[in-house]
C-alpha positions in Angstrom: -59.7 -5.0 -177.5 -58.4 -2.7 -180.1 -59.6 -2.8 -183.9 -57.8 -0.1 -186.1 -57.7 -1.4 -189.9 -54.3 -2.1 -191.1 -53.3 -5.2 -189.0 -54.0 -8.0 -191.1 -50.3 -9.6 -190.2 -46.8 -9.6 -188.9 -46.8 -8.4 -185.6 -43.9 -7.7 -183.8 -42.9 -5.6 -181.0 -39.8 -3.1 -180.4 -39.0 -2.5 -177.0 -36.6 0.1 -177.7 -39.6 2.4 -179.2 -42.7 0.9 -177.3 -44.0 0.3 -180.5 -45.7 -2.7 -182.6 -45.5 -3.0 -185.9 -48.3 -4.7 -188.2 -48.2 -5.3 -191.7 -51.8 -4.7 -194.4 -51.2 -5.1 -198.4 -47.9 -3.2 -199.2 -47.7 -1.4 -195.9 -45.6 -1.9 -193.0 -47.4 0.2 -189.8 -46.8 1.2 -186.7 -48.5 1.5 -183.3 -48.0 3.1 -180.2 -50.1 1.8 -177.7 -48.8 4.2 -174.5 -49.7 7.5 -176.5 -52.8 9.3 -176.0 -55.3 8.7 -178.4 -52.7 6.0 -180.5 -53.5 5.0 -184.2 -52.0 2.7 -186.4 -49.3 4.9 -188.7 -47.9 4.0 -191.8 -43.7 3.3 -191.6 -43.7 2.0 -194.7 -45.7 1.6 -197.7 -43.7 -0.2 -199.9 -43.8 -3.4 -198.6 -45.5 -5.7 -201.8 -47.2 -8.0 -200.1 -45.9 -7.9 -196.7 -46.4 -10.5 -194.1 -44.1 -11.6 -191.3 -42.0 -9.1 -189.4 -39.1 -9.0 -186.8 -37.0 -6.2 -184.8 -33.6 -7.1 -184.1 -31.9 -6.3 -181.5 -30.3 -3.2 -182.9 -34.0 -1.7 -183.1 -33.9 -2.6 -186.9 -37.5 -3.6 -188.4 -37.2 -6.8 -190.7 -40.4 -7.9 -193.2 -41.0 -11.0 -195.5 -42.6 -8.9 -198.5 -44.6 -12.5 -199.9 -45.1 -10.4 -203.2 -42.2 -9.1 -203.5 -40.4 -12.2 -202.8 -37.9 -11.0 -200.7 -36.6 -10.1 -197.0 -35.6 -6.4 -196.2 -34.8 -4.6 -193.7 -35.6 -0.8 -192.1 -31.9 0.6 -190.8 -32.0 2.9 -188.2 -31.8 5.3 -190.7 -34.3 4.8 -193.2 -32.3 3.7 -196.0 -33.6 0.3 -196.6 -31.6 -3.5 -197.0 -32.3 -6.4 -199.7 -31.2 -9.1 -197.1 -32.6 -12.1 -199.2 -34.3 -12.0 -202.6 -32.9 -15.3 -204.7 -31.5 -18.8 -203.9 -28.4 -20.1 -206.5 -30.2 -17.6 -209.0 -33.9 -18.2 -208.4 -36.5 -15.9 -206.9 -38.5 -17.0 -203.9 -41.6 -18.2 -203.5 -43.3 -15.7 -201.1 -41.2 -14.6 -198.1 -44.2 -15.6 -195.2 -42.4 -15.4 -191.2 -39.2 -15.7 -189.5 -36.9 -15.3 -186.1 -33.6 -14.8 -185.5 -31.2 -16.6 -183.1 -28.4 -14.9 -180.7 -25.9 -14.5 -183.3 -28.4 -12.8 -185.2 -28.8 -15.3 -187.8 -32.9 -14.9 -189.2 -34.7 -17.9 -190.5 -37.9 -17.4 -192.7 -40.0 -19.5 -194.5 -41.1 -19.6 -197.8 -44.2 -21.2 -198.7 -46.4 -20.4 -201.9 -50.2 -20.0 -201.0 -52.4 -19.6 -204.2 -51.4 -19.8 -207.4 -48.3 -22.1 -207.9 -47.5 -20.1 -211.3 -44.1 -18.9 -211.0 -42.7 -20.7 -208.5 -38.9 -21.1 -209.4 -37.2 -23.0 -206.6 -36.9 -26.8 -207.5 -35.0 -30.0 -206.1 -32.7 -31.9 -208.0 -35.9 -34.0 -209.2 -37.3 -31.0 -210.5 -40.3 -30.3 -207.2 -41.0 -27.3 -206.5 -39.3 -26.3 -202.8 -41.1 -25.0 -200.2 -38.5 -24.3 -197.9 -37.1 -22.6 -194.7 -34.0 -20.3 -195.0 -30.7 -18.8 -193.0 -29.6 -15.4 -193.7 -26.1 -15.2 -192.6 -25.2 -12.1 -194.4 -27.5 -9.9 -196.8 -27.4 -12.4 -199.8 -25.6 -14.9 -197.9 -28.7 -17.7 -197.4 -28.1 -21.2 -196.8 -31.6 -23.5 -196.7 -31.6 -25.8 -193.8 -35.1 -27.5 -194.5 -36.1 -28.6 -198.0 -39.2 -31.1 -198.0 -39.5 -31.7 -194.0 -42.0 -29.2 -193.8 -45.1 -29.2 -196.6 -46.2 -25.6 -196.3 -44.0 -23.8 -193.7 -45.8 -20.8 -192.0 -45.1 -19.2 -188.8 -41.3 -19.9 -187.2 -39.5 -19.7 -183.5 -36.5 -20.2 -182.0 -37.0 -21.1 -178.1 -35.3 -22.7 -175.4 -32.3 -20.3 -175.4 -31.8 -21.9 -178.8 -32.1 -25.4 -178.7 -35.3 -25.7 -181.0 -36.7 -24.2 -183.9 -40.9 -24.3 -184.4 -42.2 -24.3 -187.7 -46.1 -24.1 -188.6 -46.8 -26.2 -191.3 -50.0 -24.8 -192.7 -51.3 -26.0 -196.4 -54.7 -25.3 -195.9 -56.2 -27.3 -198.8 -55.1 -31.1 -198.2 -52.1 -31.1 -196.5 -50.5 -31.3 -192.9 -52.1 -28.5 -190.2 -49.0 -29.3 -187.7 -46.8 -27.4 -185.6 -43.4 -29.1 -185.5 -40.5 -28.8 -183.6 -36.7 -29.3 -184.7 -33.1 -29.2 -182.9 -31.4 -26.6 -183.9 -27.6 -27.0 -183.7 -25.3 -24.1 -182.8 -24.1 -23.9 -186.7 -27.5 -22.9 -187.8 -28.3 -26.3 -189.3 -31.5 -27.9 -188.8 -31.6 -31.7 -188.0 -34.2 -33.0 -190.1 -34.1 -36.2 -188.9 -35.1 -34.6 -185.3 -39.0 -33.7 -186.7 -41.6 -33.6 -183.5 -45.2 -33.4 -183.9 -45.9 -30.5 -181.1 -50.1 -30.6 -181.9 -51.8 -30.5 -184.6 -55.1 -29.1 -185.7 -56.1 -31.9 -188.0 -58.5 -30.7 -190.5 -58.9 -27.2 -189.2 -57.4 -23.9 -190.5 -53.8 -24.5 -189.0 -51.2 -22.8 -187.0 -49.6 -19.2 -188.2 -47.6 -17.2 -186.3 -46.4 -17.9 -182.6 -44.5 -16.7 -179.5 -43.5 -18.2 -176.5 -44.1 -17.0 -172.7 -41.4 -16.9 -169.8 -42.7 -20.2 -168.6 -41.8 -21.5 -172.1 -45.5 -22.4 -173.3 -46.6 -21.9 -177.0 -48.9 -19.1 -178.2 -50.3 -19.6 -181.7 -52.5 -18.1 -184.0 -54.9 -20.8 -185.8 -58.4 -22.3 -186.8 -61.1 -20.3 -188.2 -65.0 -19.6 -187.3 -66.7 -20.0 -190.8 -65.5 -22.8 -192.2 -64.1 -22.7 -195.7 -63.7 -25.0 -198.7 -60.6 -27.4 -197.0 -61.0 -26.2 -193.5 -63.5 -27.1 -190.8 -64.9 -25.0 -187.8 -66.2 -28.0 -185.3 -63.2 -28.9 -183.3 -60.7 -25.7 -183.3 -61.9 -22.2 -183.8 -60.4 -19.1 -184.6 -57.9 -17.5 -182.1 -54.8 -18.2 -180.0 -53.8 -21.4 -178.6 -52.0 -21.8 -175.4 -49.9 -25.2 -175.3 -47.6 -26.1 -172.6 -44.2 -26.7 -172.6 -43.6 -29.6 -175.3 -42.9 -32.8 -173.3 -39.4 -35.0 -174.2 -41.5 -36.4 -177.3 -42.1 -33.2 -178.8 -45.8 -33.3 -177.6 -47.4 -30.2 -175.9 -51.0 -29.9 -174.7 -53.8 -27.6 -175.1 -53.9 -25.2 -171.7 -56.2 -22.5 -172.7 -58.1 -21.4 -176.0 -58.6 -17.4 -176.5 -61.5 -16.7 -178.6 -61.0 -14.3 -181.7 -64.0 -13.9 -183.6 -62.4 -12.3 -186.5 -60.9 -14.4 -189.2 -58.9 -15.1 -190.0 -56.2 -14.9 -186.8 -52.9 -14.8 -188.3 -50.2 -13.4 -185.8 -49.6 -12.3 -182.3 -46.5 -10.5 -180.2 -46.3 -9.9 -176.5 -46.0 -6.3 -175.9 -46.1 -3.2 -173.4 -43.4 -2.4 -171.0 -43.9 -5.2 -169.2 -44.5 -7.8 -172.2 -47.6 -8.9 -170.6 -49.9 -7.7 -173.0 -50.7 -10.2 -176.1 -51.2 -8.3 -179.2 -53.3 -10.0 -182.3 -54.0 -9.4 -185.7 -56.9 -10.9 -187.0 -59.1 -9.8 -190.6 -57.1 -6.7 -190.9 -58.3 -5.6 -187.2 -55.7 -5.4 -184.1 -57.0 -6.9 -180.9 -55.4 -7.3 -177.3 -55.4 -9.2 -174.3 -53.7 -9.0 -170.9 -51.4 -12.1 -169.8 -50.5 -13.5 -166.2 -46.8 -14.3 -167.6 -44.8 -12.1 -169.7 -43.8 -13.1 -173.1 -40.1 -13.9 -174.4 -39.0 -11.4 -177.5 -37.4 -13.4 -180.8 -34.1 -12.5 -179.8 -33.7 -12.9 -176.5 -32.7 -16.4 -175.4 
């Protein structure tokens, strides 16, 4: 175990610097496990609100800044990229996770937790979207889910891109359900192909997630003091190990890692040999070593 402060999200690793990055209020840090005497470093610190984050395979570091409402990137320079901050002229709701696929497409999703003041993005009815998103280009996005997913969290492409996983986590009266679509090689999303993969019923429900080498699921989820919407008797706080979903969509429970910080919000295999599982849970970094190696976003 590990506990610096500044780890309350987003973590992602970069194998090309040995180094994970964690996000905490407007800052984006960094952490290099293999050093003597490592801390957690700020890399940036103007990050409103930052959340999920990614490196791409060009070693690039990409964040969902939720208050910000907007996607950006870290080039290998420094300078920094607006990839996404508007859809057909409206602001989004609050940038949360995302993953990219081997062309290098990135998905995020863009739920609103809180206050639903401001919230810009409608349907042709006039409700308010809670969508997920492509980013082809910077400010080339396409949204390929609408109102399939109530509160879209955490998001993975897996199985050499076949499926996309989406959290859907509205923690006051909605769905606590991790779902899985097909994901056709256009970067549409069938959402007519909608699999429950588990669900955590009335408990705090799943946030981020990576997938192992053998293709199981590791997700961040529950809570150990229960709160207002969210109970505490059947799934506590920490990572979730399901097996590979079956041909329904269906994965079981394999093996439950206690975190007793809440709440747990992200994880990312890590090390040289991916075979350490980082976690960021209550603004506090904590580890754990795997049997199996993890698989990194991009890879297939």
């Amino acid at each position: 175990m590990v506990a610096p402060s500044g780890a309350r999200e987003g973590a992602s690793w970069s194998p090309f610097t040995q180094s994970l990055y964690v996000v905490s209020g407007a800052n984006v840090n960094r952490f290099r496990p293999s050093e003597p005497n490592a801390k957690i470093e700020a890399f940036r610190t103007d990050a409103p609100g930052a959340n999920g984050s990614l490196v791409d395979r060009e070693g690039r570091v990409i964040v969902c800044e939720a208050a910000g409402r907007r996607v950006t990137r870290t080039e290998k320079d420094g300078s920094l990229t607006v990839l996404a901050s508007e859809f057909e002229g409206k602001r989004f709701n609050s940038p949360n996770d995302l993953a990219v696929d081997a062309k290098g497409r990135i998905y995020f999703t863009d739920p609103r937790y809180g206050s639903r003041d401001g919230m810009e993005i409608r349907d042709p009815a006039g409700k308010t979207v809670e969508g997920v998103y492509r980013i082809d280009a910077p400010g080339k996005i396409v949204r390929v889910l609408t109102h399939e997913v109530d509160r879209p969290n955490g998001i993975l492409i897996a199985n050499g891109g076949k499926y996309i996983y989406v959290a859907d986590n509205n923690n006051q009266a909605g769905p606590r359900k991790l779902y899985r679509f097909i994901l056709r090689a256009d970067g549409s999303i069938d959402g007519t192909s909608r699999q429950v993969v588990f669900d955590w019923k009335n408990a705090r429900g799943p946030d981020g997630l990576k997938t192992d080498r053998r293709g199981r699921l590791v997700v961040a989820a529950g809570l150990n003091q229960p709160s207002r919407y969210e109970t505490t008797d059947e799934f506590r706080g920490g990572i979730y190990i399901l097996s590979p979903p079956d041909k329904t969509g269906e994965a079981k429970l394999l093996e439950f890692v206690s975190i007793p910080k809440d709440e747990v919000t992200n994880c990312a295999f890590g090390d040289k040999d991916l075979r350490t599982l980082y976690i960021t849970a209550g603004d506090q970094l904590w580890k754990v070593r795997t049997k199996e190696p993890g698989r990194l976003n991009f890879f297939k």
